[in-house]
C-alpha positions in Angstrom: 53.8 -34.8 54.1 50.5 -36.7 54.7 48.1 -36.7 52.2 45.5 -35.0 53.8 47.8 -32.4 54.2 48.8 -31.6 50.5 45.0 -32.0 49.1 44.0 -28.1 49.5 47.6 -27.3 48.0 46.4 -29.4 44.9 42.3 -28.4 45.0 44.7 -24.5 45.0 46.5 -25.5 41.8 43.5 -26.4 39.7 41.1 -23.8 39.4 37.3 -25.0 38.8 36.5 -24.4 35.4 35.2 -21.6 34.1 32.1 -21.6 31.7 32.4 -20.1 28.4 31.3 -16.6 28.1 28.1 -16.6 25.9 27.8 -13.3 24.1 24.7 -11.4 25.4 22.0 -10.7 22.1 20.8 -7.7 23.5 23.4 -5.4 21.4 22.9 -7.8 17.9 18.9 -7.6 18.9 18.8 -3.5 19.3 21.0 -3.7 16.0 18.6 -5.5 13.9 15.6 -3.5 15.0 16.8 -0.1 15.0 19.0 0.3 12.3 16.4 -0.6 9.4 13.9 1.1 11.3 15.6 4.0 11.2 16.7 3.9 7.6 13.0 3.2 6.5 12.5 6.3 9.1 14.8 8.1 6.9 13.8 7.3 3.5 10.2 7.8 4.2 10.4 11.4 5.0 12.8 12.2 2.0 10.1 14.2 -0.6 7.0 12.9 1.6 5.1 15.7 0.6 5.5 14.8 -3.1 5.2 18.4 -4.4 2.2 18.9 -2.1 -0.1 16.4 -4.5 -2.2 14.1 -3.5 -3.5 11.3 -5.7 -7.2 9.5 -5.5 -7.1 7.4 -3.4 -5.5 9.4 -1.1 -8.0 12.0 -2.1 -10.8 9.4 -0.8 -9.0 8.8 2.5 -8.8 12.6 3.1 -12.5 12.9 2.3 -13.6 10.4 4.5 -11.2 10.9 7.4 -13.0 14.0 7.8 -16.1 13.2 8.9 -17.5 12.2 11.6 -17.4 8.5 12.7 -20.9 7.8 12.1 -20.6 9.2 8.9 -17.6 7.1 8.0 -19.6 3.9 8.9 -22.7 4.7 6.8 -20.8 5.5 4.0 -19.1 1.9 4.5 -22.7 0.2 4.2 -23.0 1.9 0.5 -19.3 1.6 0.1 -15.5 0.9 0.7 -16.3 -1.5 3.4 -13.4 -3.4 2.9 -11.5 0.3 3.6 -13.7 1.1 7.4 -11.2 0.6 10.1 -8.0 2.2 8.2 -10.6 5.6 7.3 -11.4 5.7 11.1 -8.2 5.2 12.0 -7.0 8.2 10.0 -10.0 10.0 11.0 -8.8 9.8 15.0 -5.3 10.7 13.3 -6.4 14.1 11.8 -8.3 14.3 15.2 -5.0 14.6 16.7 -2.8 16.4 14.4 -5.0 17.9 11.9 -5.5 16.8 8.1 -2.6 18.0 6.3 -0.5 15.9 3.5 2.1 14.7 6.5 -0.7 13.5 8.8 -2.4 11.6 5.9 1.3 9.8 5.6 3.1 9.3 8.1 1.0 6.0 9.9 2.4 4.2 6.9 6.1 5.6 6.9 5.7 4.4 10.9 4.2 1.1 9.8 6.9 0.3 7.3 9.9 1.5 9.5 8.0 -1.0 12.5 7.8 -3.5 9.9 11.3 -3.3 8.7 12.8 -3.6 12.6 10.6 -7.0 12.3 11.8 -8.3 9.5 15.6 -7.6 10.9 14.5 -9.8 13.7 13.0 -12.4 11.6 16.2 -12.7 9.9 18.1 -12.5 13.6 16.0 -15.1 14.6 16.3 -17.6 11.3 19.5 -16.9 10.0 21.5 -14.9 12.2 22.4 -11.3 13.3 23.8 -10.5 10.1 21.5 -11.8 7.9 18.7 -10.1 10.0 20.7 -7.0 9.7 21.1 -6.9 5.9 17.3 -8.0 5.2 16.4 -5.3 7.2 18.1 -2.7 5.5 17.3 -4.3 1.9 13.8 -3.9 3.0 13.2 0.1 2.9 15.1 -0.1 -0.6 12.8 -2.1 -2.2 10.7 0.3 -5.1 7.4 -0.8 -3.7 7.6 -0.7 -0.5 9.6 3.0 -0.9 5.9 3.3 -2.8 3.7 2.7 -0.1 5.8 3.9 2.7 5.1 6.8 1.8 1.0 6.6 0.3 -2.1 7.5 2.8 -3.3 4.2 2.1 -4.1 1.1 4.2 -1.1 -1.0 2.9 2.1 -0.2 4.7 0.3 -1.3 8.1 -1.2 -4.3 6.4 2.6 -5.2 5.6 3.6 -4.0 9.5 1.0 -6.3 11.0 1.7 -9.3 8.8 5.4 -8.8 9.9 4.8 -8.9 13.4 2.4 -11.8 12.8 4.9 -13.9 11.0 7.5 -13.4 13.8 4.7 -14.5 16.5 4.3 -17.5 13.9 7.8 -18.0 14.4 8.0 -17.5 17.9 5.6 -19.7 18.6 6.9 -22.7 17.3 9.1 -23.9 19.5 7.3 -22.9 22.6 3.4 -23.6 21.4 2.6 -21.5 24.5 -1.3 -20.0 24.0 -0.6 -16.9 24.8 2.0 -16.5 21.6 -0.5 -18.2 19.5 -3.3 -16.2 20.7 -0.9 -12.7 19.8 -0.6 -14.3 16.4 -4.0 -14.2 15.5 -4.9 -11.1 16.6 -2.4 -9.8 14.4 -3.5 -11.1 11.5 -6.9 -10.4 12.1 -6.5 -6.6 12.8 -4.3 -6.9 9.4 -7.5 -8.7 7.6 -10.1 -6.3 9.0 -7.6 -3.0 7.5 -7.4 -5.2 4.4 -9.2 -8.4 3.2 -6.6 -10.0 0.9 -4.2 -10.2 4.1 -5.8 -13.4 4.3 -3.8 -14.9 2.1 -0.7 -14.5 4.0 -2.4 -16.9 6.5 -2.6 -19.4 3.5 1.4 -18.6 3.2 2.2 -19.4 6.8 -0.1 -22.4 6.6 2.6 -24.1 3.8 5.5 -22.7 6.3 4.4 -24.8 9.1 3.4 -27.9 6.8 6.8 -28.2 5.0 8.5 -27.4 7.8 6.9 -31.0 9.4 6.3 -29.0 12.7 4.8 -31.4 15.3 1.2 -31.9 15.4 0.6 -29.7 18.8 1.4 -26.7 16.4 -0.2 -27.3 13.4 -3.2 -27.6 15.8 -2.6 -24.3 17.9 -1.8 -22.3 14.6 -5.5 -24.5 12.8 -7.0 -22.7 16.0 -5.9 -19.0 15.1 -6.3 -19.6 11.9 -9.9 -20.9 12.0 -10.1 -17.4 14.9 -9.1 -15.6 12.1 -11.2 -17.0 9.1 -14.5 -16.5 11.7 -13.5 -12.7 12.5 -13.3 -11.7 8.7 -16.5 -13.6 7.6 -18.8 -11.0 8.5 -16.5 -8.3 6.9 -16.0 -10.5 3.6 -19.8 -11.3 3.3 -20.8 -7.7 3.6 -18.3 -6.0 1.4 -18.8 -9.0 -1.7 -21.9 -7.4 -2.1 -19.6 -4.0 -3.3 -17.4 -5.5 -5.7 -17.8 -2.8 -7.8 -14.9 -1.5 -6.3 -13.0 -3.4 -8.2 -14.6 -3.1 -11.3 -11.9 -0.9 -12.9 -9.9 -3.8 -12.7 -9.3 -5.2 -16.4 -6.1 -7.4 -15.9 -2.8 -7.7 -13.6 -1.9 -4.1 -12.5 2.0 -3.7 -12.1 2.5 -7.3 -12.5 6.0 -7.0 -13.5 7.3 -6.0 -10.2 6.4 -8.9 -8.7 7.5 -11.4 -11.2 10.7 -9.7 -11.0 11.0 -9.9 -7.4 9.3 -13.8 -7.2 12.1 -15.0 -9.7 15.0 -12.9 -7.6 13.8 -14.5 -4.5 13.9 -18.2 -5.9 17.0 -17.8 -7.6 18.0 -16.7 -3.7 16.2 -19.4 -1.6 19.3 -21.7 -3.3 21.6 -20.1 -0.8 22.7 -22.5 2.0 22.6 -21.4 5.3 24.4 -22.2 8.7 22.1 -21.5 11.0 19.8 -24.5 11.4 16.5 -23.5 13.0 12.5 -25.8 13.2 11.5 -23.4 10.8 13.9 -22.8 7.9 14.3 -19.3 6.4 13.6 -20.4 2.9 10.7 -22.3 4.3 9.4 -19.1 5.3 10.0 -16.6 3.1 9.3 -18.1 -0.6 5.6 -18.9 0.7 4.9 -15.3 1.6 6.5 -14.3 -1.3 5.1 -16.2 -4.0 1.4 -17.4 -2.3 -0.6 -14.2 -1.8 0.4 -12.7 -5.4 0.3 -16.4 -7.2 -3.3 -17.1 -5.3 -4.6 -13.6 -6.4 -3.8 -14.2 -10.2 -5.1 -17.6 -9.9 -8.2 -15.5 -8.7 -8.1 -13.6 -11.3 -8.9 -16.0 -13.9 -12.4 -15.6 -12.7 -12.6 -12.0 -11.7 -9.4 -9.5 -12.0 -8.2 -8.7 -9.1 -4.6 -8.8 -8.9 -3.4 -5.6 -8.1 0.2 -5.5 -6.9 -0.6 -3.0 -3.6 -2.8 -5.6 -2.7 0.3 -7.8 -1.6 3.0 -5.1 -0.5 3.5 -7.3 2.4 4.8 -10.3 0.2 7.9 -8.1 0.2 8.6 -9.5 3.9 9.8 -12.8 1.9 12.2 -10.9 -0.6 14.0 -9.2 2.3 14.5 -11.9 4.3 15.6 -13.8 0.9 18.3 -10.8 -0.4 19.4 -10.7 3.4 20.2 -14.3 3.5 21.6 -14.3 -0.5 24.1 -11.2 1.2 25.2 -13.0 4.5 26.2 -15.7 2.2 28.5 -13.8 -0.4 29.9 -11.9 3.0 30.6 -15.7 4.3 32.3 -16.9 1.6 35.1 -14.0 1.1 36.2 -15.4 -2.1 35.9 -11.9 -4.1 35.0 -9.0 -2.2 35.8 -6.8 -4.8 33.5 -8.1 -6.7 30.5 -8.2 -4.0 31.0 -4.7 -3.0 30.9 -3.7 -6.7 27.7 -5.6 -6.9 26.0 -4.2 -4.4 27.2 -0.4 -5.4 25.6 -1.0 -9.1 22.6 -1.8 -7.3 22.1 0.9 -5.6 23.2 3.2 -8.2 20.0 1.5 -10.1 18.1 2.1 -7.1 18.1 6.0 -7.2 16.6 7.1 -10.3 12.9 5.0 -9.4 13.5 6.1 -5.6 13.7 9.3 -7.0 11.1 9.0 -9.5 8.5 8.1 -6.6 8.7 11.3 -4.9 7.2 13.1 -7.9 3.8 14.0 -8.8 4.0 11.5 -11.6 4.8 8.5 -9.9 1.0 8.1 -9.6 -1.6 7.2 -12.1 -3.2 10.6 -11.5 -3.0 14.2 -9.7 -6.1 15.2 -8.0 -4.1 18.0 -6.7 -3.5 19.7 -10.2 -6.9 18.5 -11.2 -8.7 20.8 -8.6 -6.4 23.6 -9.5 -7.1 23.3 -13.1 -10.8 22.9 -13.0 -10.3 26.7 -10.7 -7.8 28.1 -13.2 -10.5 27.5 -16.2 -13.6 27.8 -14.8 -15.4 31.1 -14.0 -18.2 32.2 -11.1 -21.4 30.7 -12.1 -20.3 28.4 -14.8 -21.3 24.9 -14.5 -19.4 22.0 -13.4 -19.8 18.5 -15.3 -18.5 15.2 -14.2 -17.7 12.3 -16.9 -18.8 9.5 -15.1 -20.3 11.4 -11.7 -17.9 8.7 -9.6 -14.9 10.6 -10.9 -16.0 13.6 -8.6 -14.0 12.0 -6.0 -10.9 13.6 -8.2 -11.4 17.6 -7.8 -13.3 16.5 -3.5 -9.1 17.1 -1.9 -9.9 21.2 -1.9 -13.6 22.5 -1.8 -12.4 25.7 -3.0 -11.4 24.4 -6.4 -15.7 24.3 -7.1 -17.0 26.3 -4.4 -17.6 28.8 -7.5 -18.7 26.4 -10.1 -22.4 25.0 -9.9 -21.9 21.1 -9.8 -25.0 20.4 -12.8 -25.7 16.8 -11.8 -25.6 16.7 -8.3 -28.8 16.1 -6.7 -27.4 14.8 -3.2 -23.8 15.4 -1.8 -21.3 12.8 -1.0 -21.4 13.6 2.6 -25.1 13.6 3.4 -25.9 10.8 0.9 -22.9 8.6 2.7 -21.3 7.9 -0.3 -17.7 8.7 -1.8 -19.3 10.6 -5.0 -22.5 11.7 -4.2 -26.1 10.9 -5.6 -27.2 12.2 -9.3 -30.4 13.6 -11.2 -32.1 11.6 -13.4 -30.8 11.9 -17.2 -33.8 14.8 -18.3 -33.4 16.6 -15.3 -29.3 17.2 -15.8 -29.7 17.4 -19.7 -32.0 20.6 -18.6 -30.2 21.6 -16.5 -26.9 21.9 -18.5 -29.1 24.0 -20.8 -29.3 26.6 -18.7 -26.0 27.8 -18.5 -23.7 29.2 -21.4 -20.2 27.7 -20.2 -19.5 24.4 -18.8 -16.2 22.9 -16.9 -16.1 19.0 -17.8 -13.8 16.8 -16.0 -12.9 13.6 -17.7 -11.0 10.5 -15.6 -8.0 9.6 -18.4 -8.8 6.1 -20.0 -12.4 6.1 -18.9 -14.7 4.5 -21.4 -17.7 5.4 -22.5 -20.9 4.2 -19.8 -24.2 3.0 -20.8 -25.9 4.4 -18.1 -28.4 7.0 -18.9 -26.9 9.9 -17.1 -23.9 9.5 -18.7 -25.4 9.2 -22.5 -27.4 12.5 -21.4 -24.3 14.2 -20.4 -22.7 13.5 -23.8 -25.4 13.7 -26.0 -26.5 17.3 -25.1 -22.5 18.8 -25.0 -22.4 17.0 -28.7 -26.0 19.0 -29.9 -25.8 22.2 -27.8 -22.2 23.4 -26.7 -18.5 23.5 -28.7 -15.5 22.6 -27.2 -13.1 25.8 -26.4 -10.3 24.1 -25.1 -9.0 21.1 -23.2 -6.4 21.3 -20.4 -4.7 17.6 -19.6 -3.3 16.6 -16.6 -2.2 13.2 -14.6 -4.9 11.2 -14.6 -7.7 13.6 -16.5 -8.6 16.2 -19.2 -10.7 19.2 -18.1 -12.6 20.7 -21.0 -14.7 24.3 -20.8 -17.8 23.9 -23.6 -19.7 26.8 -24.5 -23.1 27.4 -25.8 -23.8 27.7 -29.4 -21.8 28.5 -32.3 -18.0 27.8 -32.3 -16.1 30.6 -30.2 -13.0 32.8 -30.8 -9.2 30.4 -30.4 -8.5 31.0 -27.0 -5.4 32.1 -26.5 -2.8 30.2 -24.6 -4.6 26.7 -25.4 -1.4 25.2 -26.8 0.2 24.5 -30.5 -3.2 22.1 -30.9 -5.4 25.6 -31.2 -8.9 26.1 -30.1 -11.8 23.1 -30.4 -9.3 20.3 -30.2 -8.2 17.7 -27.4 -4.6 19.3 -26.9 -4.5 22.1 -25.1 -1.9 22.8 -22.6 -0.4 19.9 -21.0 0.1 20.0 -17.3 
C-alpha cells in the first residue's frame, strides 16, 4: 500500500492529545466564602439580645442614632468625632427598621460574617482551599470577635473593611492594575473614617509588601493609596485630637491579655511550612496584621494610654489565617489523626463556657439596662435625680421612662439640644440649692469612678455629706444607685440586704 494511502489510517490510531482537565474554583471559591459566613451568621444571632441589656456604649449609639442628622453632626463638633459616620450610619439603620436591641446589632453580626467569607478567601488565595476553609471557620470562634460580632459598636465593620482591604492588597499584587489599587484605598479609608486606629493596619500591610520584596511598580501604587489614605483622615484626626478626653478613662492596657495570648499562638503558628508558594506569603501577611496595630498602640501608650483591645479586633484577620494554615498542615501530615481530632475537640470544648459567658449581661463592664430600671424601682414622683460625675448620665439615657418621674437636679441644658452626649450642668451654688429643695434624692454612681475636682462635683458631695443620710444603696454592673434623705437618719428600709440601712451593700443586682 502506498504511503500516502496508510497516513490517515495512522493520523486515526493516534488521537491528538487531550489537555488535562483543570478543576474549575468556582465550587472551592463558593466553599470558602459561604460556609464561615454562614457560621459567623449563626453564632451571631445565638443570645444576640443578651437578656435585652444594653451596655454604654451601646447606650451612646442608641442615643445618638436617634436624632436627627444634623443633630448627630453638631454633637460630633463637641464630641465623639472619631464615632460620626458609624452613629449616622446606625441612624439611617433605625430609619429603616426601627431602634430596637436587634437593629442596634445586627450591621456588626453582618460585618463579621462578610469579613469571615474574606478571610476564607484570603486563605483560598494564599494557602489553598483548605486552608482558606479552616481559617474561615476558626475566625467566628475566636472570644473577641464572638464579642464584637455581636456589640452595637463601630468595630465589627472596621474588621470587615480591613478584610476586604487586605484581600484587594492581595489581589493587587500581581496585577498592579489602578483600578484594584484604587478599591484598596477606598476601603481602608471608609474603615479609618468609622474608626481612626484602622490606620494602623495600613502600617501592617506596608511591612507585607516590603518583606515580601514586591517589585517597585507596587510598592509605588500601594505608597499612592496609602499617602490617598493618610490625606483623607487628616482632617478627621486633627479635629477629633482636640477631644481626647474621650479617652481619658484610659489608665493602662484594657484586656491586654487576649491579645498576648493570641500574638504568641500566632508566631508559634507562622513556623508552619506551607506548599502553596505565592508573591505574597501567608505568614508574611498575617503576623504583621496581627502583631503591628496592637504592638504600635502599646508603644503609643507609653505616652498617653490608649491601648484598648476593641480598638484592634481586626488584628484577628492575622490569627485566622495563621490557625487555618497551622490546621491544613496537621491535616497534611496524617501522622496521628487521633490525636488532631482530639485536639481540636478540647478546644472547642474550652471554647463554650466564654462563648457562653458573652451572651450574658455580665460579659460587659456595666448594664445600663438594669441601671435605668433600678434608678425607677427606687426612686419616687418628684424626687430628685443626682449624677456622680454629670457624664455618667449617659448610663440611665437607653429608656426615658426610667427619669421621666425624677427631676434631674443639675441639669441646666439637655444632651440633645446642647449637642452633647451628657448634657450641660449648673454652676456648683446653683445645684447645691437646688438639692436643698427636695427631701429625697436618687444618686447614680459610675463603679470605679474617682473622686473629680471639678466644682460641681465637690458641691454634689459636699451638701449630700452636710444635709442628707444615706437610706440604702442598690449595686449593679457597672454602678451603685443610692436614695439620700433629708435630715436625721431614717427608719432600716426593709429589703436593703444583710448590710442593713445607711451602708454601701444593699441589694446586689
Amino acid at each position: 500500500m502506498p504511503v500516502d494511502e496508510r497516513a490517515p489510517a495512522v493520523l486515526r490510531a493516534v488521537p491528538p492529545p487531550v489537555p488535562a482537565h483543570r478543576r474549575s474554583p468556582g465550587p472551592a471559591r463558593a466553599v470558602v466564602v459561604l460556609a464561615p459566613l454562614a457560621l459567623t451568621l449563626v453564632l451571631g444571632l445565638w443570645g444576640i439580645r443578651r437578656e435585652d441589656t444594653m451596655w454604654g456604649d451601646e447606650s451612646v449609639t442608641h442615643q445618638l442614632a436617634h436624632r436627627d442628622l444634623s443633630q448627630i453632626w453638631l454633637t460630633a463638633r463637641h464630641v465623639d468625632l472619631v464615632h460620626a459616620l458609624y452613629y449616622t450610619v446606625m441612624h439611617g439603620m433605625y430609619g429603616l427598621f426601627g431602634g430596637g436591641l436587634l437593629t442596634l446589632r445586627m450591621p456588626s453580626v453582618l460585618a463579621m460574617s462578610v469579613a469571615a467569607s474574606g478571610i476564607g478567601l484570603l486563605g483560598l488565595r494564599l494557602a489553598g482551599p483548605r486552608a482558606g476553609l479552616l481559617a474561615g471557620l476558626v475566625f467566628p470562634l475566636l472570644p473577641q470577635v464572638q464579642k464584637y460580632a455581636q456589640e452595637g459598636r463601630s468595630y465589627a465593620m472596621v474588621c470587615a473593611l480591613v478584610t476586604w482591604a487586605t484581600y484587594a492588597l492581595v489581589a493587587g499584587v500581581p496585577h498592579r492594575a489602578r483600578r484594584r489599587w484604587a478599591v484598596y484605598g477606598a476601603t481602608m479609608l471608609l474603615a479609618c473614617l468609622l474608626h481612626e486606629f484602622a490606620v494602623l493596619a495600613l502600617v501592617a500591610h506596608g511591612v507585607t509588601l516590603a518583606v515580601s520584596r514586591v517589585p517597585r511598580p507596587v510598592l509605588r501604587a500601594w505608597g499612592a493609596a496609602a499617602a490617598c489614605v493618610v490625606a483623607g483622615l487628616l482632617p478627621l484626626a486633627v479635629r477629633s485630637a482636640g477631644q481626647s478626653e474621650q479617652v481619658s478613662w484610659i489608665e493602662g492596657p484594657v484586656r491586654l491579655h487576649y491579645f498576648l495570648v493570641v500574638a504568641v499562638l500566632g508566631l508559634v503558628c507562622a513556623r508552619v511550612p506551607l506548599e502553596v508558594r505565592r508573591p505574597v506569603r501567608l505568614s508574611a501577611l498575617a503576623v504583621p496584621i496581627l502583631v503591628l496595630p496592637g504592638l504600635l498602640l502599646l508603644l503609643a501608650s507609653l505616652v498617653k494610654p490608649l491601648f484598648v483591645d476593641r480598638y484592634v479586633v481586626y488584628s484577628n484577620i492575622g490569627a485566622a489565617l495563621l490557625l487555618g494554615a497551622l490546621l491544613d498542615h496537621l491535616h497534611r501530615r496524617r501522622r496521628s489523626p487521633l490525636l488532631t481530632w482530639t485536639a481540636a475537640v478540647a478546644v472547642l470544648a474550652a471554647l463554650v463556657p466564654p462563648s457562653m459567658s458573652l451572651r450574658t449581661p455580665q460579659s460587659r463592664s456595666d448594664d445600663v439596662t438594669a441601671i435605668g430600671a433600678t434608678v425607677r424601682e427606687e426612686g419616687r414622683p418628684g424626687d430628685g435625680l443626682l449624677y456622680l460625675s454629670g457624664r455618667h448620665r449617659i448610663l440611665t439615657g437607653a429608656d426615658p421612662e426610667d427619669t421621666r418621674s425624677l427631676t434631674d437636679l443639675a441639669l441646666a441644658q439637655d444632651p440633645v439640644s446642647s449637642h452633647t452626649l451628657a448634657g450641660i450642668e449648673l454652676p456648683a451654688r446653683e445645684i447645691a440649692a437646688r438639692m436643698l429643695e427636695f427631701d429625697r434624692i436618687v444618686a447614680v454612681r459610675a463603679a470605679g469612678a474617682h473622686p473629680s475636682a471639678d466644682p460641681r462635683e465637690e458641691a454634689k458631695t459636699s451638701t449630700l455629706r452636710r444635709h442628707f443620710h444615706e437610706y440604702g444603696t442598690t449595686r449593679v454592673n457597672g454602678a451603685r444607685v443610692t436614695v439620700y434623705v433629708r435630715g436625721r437618719a431614717p427608719s432600716p428600709k426593709t429589703g436593703t440586704g444583710p448590710d442593713g440601712p445607711g451602708t454601701s451593700g444593699g441589694t446586689t443586682r
